[in-house]
C-alpha positions in Angstrom: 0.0 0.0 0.0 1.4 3.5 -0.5 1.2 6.5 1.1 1.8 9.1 -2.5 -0.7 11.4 -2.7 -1.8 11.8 -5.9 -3.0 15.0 -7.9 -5.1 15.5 -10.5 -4.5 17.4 -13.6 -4.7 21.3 -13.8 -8.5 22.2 -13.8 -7.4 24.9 -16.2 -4.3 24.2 -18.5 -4.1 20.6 -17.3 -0.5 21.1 -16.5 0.8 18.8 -13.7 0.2 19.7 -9.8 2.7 19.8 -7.0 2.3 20.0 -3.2 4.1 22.4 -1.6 4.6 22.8 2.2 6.2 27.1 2.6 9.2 27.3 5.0 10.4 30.5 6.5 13.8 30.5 7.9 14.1 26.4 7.8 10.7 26.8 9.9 7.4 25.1 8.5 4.8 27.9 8.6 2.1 25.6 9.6 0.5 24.9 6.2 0.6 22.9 2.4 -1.2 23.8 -0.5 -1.2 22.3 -4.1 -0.3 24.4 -7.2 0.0 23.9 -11.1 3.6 23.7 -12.2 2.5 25.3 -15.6 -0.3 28.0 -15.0 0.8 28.5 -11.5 -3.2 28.1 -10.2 -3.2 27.1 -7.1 -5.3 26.3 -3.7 -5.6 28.5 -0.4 -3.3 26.9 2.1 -5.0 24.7 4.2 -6.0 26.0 7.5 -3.5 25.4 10.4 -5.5 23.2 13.0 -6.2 21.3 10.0 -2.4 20.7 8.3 -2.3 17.6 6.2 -1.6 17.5 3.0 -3.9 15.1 2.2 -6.8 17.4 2.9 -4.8 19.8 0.6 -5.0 17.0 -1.9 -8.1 16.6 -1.9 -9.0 20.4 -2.2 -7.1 20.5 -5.4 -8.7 17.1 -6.5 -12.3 18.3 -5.8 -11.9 21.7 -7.9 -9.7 19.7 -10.4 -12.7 17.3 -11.1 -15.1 19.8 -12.3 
């Protein structure tokens, strides 16, 4: 079983996604978010109590799939 999180397809140019995870200073800055590596769309970050990057995943997937 893996753990990859896979990303759909650019809802817009259908370039290819990354997850990206911001660092200040070597620091995490407490969220992830998923942007296209061709149009440069991308999500909000996700909300700090929240964190994963799964759930930014599946942000990305849900506004990818429409």
């Amino acid at each position: 079983m893996s753990n990859k999180i896979e990303l759909k397809p650019c809802p817009f140019c259908g370039g290819k996604a990354e997850m990206f995870t911001p660092r200040i200073f070597g620091k995490w800055v407490g969220y992830h978010y998923v942007a296209c590596q061709k149009c440069h769309a991308k999500t909000s970050g996700v909300m700090p109590e929240k964190r994963t990057k799964k759930l930014a995943a599946i942000y990305w997937n849900r506004r990818a799939s429409k």
